[in-house]
C-alpha positions as CSV (number, residue, x, y, z in Angstrom):
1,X,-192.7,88.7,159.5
2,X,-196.0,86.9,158.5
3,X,-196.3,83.7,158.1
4,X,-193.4,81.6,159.0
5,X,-189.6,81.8,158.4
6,X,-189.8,78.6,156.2
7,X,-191.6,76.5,154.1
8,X,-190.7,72.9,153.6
9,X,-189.1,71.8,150.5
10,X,-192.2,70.6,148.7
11,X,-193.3,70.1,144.5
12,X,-196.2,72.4,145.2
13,X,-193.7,75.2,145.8
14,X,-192.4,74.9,142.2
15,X,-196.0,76.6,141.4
16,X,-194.8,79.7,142.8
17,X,-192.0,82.9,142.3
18,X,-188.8,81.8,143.3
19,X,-185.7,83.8,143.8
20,X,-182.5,82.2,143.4
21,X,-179.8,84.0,145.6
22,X,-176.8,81.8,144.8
23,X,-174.4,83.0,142.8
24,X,-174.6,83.5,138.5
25,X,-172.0,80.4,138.2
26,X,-174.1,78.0,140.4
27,X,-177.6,78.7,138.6
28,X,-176.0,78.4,135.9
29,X,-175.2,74.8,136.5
30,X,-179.1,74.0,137.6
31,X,-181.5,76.1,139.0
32,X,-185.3,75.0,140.4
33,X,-187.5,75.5,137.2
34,X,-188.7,79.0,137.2
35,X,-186.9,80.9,139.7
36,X,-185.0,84.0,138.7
37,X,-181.2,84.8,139.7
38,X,-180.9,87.6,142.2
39,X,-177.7,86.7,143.8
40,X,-176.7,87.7,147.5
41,X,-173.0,87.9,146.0
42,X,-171.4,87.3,142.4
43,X,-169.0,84.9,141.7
44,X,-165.9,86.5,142.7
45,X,-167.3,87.6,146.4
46,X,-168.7,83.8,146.6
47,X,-165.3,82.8,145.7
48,X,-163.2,85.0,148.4
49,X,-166.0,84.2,150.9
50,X,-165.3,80.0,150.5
51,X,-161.7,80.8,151.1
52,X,-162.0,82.4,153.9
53,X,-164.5,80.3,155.5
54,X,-162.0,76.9,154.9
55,X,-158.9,79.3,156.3
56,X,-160.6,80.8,159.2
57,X,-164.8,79.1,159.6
58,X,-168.0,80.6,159.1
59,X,-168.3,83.4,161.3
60,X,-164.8,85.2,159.7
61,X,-166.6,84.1,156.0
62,X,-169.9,86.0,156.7
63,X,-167.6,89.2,158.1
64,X,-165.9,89.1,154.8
65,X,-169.5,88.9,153.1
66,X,-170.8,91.8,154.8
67,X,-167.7,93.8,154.4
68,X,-167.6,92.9,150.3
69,X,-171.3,93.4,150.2
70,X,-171.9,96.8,151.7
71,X,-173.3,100.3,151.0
72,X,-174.5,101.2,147.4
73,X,-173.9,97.4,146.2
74,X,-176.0,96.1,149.3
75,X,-178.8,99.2,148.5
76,X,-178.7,97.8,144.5
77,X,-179.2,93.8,145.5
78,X,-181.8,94.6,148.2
79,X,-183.3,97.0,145.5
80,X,-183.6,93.9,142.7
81,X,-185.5,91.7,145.5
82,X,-188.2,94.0,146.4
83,X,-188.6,94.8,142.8
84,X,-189.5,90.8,142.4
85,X,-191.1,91.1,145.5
86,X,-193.6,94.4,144.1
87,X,-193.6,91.8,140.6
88,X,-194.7,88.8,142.4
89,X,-195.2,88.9,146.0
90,X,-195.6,85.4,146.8
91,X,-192.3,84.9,146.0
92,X,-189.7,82.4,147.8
93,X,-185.9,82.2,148.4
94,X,-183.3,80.1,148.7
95,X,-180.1,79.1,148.5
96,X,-177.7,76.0,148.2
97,X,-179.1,74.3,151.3
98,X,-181.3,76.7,152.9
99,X,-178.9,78.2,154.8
100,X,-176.3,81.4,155.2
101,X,-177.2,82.9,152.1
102,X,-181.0,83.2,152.1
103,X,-180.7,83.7,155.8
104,X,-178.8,86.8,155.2
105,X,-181.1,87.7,152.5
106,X,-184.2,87.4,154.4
107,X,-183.5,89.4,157.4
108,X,-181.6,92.0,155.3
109,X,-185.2,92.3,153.6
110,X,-187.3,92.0,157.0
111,X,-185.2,95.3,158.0
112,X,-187.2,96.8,154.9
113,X,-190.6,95.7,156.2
114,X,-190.1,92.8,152.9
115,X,-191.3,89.3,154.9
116,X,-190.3,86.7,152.7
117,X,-190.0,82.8,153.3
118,X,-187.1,80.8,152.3
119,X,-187.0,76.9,151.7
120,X,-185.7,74.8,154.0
121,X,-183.0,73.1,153.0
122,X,-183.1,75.3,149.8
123,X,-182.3,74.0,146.1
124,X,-180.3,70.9,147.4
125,X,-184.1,69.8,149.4
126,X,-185.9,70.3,146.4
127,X,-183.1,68.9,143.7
128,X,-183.6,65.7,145.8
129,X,-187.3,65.8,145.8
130,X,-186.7,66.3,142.0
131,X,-184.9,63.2,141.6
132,X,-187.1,61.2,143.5
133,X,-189.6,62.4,141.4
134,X,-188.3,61.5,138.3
135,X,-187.7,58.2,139.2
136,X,-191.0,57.1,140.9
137,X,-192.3,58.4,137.6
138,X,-190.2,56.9,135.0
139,X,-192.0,53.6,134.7
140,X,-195.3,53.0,133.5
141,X,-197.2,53.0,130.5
142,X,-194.6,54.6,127.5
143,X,-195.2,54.9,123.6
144,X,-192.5,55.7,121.5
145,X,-193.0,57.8,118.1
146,X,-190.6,56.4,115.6
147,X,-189.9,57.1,111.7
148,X,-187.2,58.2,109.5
149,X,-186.0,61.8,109.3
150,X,-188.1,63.8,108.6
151,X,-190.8,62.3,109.4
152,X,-192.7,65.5,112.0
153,X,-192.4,63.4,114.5
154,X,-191.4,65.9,117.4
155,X,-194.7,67.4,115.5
156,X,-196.7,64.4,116.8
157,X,-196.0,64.2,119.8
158,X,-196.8,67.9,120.4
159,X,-200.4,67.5,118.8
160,X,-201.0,64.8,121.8
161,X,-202.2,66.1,125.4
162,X,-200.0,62.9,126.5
163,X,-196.8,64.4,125.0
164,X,-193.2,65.1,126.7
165,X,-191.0,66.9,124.2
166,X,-187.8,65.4,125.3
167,X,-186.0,67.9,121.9
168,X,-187.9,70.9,123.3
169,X,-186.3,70.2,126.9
170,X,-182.8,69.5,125.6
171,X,-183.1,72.9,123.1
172,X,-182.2,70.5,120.5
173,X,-183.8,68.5,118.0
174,X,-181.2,65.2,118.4
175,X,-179.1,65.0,115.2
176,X,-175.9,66.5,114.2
177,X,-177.4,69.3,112.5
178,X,-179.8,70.3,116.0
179,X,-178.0,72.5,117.6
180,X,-180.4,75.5,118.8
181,X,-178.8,78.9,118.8
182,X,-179.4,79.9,122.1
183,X,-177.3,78.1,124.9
184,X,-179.3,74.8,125.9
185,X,-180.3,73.9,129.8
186,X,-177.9,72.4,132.0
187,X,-178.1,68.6,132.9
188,X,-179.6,69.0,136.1
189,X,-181.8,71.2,134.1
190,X,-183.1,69.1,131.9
191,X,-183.5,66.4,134.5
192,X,-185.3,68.9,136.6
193,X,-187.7,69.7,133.4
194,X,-188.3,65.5,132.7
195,X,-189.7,65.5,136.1
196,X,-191.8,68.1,135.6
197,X,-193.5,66.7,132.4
198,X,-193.8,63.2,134.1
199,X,-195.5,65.0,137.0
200,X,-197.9,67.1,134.7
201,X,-198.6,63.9,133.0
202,X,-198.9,61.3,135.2
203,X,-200.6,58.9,133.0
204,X,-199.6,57.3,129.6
205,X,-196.9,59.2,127.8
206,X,-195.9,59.5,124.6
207,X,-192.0,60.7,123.7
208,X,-190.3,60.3,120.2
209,X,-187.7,58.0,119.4
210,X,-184.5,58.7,120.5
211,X,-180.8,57.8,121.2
212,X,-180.3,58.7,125.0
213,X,-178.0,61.6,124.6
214,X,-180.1,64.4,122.7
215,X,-177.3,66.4,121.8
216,X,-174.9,67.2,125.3
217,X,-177.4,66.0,127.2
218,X,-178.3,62.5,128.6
219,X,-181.6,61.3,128.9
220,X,-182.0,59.9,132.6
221,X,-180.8,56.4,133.1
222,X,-184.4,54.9,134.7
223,X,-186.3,57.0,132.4
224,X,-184.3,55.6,129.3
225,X,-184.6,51.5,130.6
226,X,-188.3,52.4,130.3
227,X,-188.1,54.1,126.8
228,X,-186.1,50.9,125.4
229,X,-188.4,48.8,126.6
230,X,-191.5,50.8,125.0
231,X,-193.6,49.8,122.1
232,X,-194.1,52.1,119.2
233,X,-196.0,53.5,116.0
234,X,-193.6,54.6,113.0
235,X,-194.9,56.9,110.9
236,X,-193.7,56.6,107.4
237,X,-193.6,59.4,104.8
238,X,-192.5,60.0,100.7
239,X,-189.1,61.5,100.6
240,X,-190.8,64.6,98.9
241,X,-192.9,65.4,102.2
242,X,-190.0,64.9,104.7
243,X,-187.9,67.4,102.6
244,X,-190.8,70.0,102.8
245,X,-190.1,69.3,106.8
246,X,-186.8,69.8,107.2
247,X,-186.2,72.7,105.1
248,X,-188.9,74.1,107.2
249,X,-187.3,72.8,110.6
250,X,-183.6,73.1,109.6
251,X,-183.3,75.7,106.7
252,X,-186.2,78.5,107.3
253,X,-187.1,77.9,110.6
254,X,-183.3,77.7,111.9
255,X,-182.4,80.6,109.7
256,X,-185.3,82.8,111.5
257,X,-183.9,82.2,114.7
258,X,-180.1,83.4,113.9
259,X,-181.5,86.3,112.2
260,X,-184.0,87.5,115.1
261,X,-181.0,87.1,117.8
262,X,-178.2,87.9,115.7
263,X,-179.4,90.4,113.3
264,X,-179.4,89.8,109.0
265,X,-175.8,89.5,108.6
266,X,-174.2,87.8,111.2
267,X,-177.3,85.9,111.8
268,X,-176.6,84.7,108.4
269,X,-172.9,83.9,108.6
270,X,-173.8,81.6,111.7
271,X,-176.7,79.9,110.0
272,X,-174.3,79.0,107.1
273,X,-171.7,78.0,109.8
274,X,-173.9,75.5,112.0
275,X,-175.1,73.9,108.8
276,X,-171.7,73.4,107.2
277,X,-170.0,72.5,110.3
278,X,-172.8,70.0,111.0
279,X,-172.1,68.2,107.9
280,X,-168.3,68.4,108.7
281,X,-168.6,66.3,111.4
282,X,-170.6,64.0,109.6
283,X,-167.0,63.4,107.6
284,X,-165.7,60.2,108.5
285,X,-169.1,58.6,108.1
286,X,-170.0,60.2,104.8
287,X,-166.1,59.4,103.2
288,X,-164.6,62.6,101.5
289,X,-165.9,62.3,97.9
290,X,-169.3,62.0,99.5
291,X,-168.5,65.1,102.1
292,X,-166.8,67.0,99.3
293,X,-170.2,67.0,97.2
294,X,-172.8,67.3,99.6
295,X,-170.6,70.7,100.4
296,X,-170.6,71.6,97.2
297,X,-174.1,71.7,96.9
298,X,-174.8,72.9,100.3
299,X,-172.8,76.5,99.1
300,X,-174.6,77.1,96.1
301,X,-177.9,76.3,98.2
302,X,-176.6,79.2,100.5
303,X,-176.5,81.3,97.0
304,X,-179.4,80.6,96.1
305,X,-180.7,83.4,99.1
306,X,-184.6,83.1,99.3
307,X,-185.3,79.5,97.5
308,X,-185.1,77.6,100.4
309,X,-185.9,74.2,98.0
310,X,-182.4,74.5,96.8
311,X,-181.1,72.9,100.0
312,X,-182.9,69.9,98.6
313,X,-179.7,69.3,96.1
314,X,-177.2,68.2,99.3
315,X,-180.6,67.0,102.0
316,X,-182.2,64.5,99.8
317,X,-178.4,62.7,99.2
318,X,-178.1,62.7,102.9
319,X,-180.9,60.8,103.7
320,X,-181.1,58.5,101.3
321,X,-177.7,57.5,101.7
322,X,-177.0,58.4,105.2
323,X,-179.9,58.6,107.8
324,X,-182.4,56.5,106.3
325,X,-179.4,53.6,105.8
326,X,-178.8,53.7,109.2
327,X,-182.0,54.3,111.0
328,X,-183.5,51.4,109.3
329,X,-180.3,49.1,110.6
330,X,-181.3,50.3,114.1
331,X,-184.5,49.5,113.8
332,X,-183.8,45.8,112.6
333,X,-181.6,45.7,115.4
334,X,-184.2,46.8,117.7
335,X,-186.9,44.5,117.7
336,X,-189.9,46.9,119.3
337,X,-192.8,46.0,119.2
338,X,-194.5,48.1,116.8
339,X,-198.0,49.3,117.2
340,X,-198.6,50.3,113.7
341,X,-196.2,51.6,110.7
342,X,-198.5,53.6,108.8
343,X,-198.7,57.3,107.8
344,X,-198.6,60.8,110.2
345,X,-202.3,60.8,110.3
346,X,-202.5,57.1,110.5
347,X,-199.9,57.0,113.6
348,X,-201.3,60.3,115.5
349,X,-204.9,58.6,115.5
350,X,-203.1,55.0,116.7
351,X,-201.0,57.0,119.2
352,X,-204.3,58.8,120.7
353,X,-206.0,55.3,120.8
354,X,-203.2,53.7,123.1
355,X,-203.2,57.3,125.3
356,X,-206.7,56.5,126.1
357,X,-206.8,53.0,126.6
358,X,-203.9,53.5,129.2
359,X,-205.5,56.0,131.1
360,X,-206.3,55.7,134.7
C-alpha cells in the first residue's frame, strides 16, 4: 500500500472522494457530505451479522460476513469500489467508527493491487468534528432577511457572497405549501451541511428569517440562539409583485419539478395533490367557510391548465388574510432590531453594506 493505512479524521478530508461502506439504512440516516454509498453488506447481512456478533462476539460475526459475502456478490461489491476508485482515485473509506467494516474493505481491495486509506475512527470521528464545527461557528456576526411572503427573500440571500440558504439545505422553502418533491436530507444531514456553509463562510452571514424547524427539520439549537438574537432588513413588496413570486416559486416552478421526475400526468396529479393537501392542513386555522372557498378556487385554477395567474384567485386571499396577518403579529412580538424596512433593492444594497462592514 502507499501511503499510510489511515488518515485522521480531519475537515480537510471532506475536500476529497469518499466512499461510504456502511450499509443503505445507515447513510441514509446521515452520511459525510459527498461521499457515495458502496456498502460492504446491505441491510439484511448487517442485520444477521449484529446478531450474531451480541450471541456469539466479533470473531463468529465477521465469519458470518465472509460466508454471506462471498463469490459473485463479493466479485460485484469489490467491482463498484475500484470503479470509484478508476473515477476518483484519491478516494477514502470508512465506516461507522473506522473499524471492521472498512478494514475488511481495504485489505479485500489491497489483494487487488487497489491501496486505499480509510478514516480513522470513520464517520462517528468526523460527525464529531462536524458538530464541533458547527458550534464554534454559530456565533458571530448574523443578519437576518425578513419580509412578508413573498417577498424573494430566499432570492436575496442567494444574490449575496455572505449567504447560507438554510431552505436550499432543508429541500424546503419553510411553509406548509414547501414541500420539495424529492426526499429532503436527514437531520444529521442538514446539520452536517450548516457546518459546511458556516465553514465556507467564516465571516458575516446572512440567512432569511425563519421559524427553527424548516419543515421536518430543526435548525441547530446554538445556531438558532444566534439567529434570534440577530438584527435584520425587511424587505417590503406590493401584493401584485409577491404574487408574480410565488406563482413562479410554488405554481410553475413546483409544477416543473413533478413533471421532470414524474412525467406529465402523474407529475401533474401530485402537483395538484401537494397544493391541495397543503392548504388542507391549513384547515383549522383558515375555519371551513374560508378552506371551503380558497379550495374552490384553487380547482378551477388547476383548470385553467397553462394560465398560471389564475392561482391568483385562492393566493392573494391567503395572504392577505392568512400569512401577512400573522407574520406581522410575530414581528410585533419580536422586537429585532431592524436595519432598514425598505424595498428588495433597497434591503440587498443595506444587506451588502453590513456584510462588509463586518468583515474581518
Amino acid at each position: 500500500m502507499s501511503g499510510s493505512e489511515f488518515v485522521e479524521a480531519d475537515l480537510t478530508l471532506l475536500e476529497r472522494p469518499l466512499i461510504d461502506v456502511r450499509a443503505p439504512i445507515e447513510f441514509a440516516a446521515g452520511a459525510l457530505p459527498g461521499a457515495i454509498n458502496l456498502p460492504l453488506m446491505d441491510d439484511d447481512e448487517r442485520r444477521e451479522v449484529g446478531i450474531r456478533y451480541k450471541l456469539s462476539g466479533q470473531e463468529a460475526a465477521v465469519a458470518l460476513g465472509n460466508e454471506l459475502v462471498t463469490g459473485d456478490l463479493r466479485e460485484r461489491r469489490l467491482a463498484a469500489w475500484e470503479a470509484a476508485l478508476d473515477a476518483a482515485p484519491e478516494s477514502l473509506i470508512y465506516c461507522f467508527r473506522g473499524g471492521m467494516r472498512s478494514k475488511i474493505s481495504q485489505q479485500w481491495l489491497r489483494q487487488r493491487g487497489r491501496p486505499v486509506p480509510r478514516i480513522r475512527g470513520g464517520w462517528k470521528a468526523m460527525r464529531n468534528a462536524l458538530l464541533g464545527l458547527l458550534e464554534q461557528q454559530s456565533s458571530g456576526p448574523l443578519l437576518l432577511v425578513a419580509g412578508l411572503t413573498g417577498c424573494a427573500k430566499t432570492a436575496l440571500v442567494g444574490a449575496l457572497d455572505s449567504g447560507i440558504d438554510l431552505e436550499g439545505l432543508a429541500r424546503h422553502k419553510g411553509s406548509a405549501f414547501g414541500q420539495h418533491p424529492r426526499v429532503g436530507p436527514s437531520q444529521i444531514d442538514f446539520e452536517h451541511g450548516l457546518a459546511l456553509d458556516l465553514w465556507r463562510r467564516p465571516q458575516a452571514r446572512v440567512v432569511e428569517d425563519e421559524s427553527q424547524r424548516i419543515g421536518r427539520l430543526a435548525i441547530p439549537a446554538t445556531f438558532w440562539q444566534t439567529m434570534k438574537a440577530a438584527p435584520c432588513v425587511r424587505v417590503e413588496m406590493p401584493l401584485d409583485w409577491r404574487l408574480e413570486q410565488i406563482r413562479k416559486d410554488y405554481i410553475e416552478d413546483l409544477s416543473a419539478l413533478y413533471h421532470r421526475d414524474y412525467g406529465p400526468l402523474l407529475g401533474e396529479a401530485l402537483f395538484r395533490k401537494q397544493l391541495s393537501g397543503a392548504l388542507k392542513r391549513l384547515g383549522k386555522r383558515l375555519g371551513s367557510e374560508r378552506l371551503g372557498r380558497l379550495l374552490e378556487a384553487q380547482q378551477r385554477a388547476f383548470g385553467a391548465a397553462g394560465e398560471p395567474q389564475a392561482h391568483d384567485a385562492w393566493l392573494a386571499p391567503l395572504l392577505q388574510e392568512y400569512y401577512d396577518p400573522m407574520y406581522r403579529q410575530q414581528i410585533e412580538s419580536q422586537q429585532r432590531r431592524t436595519l432598514i424596512v425598505g424595498s428588495w433593492d433597497e434591503c440587498l444594497e443595506a444587506a451588502r453594506a453590513w456584510s462588509a462592514g463586518h468583515r474581518g
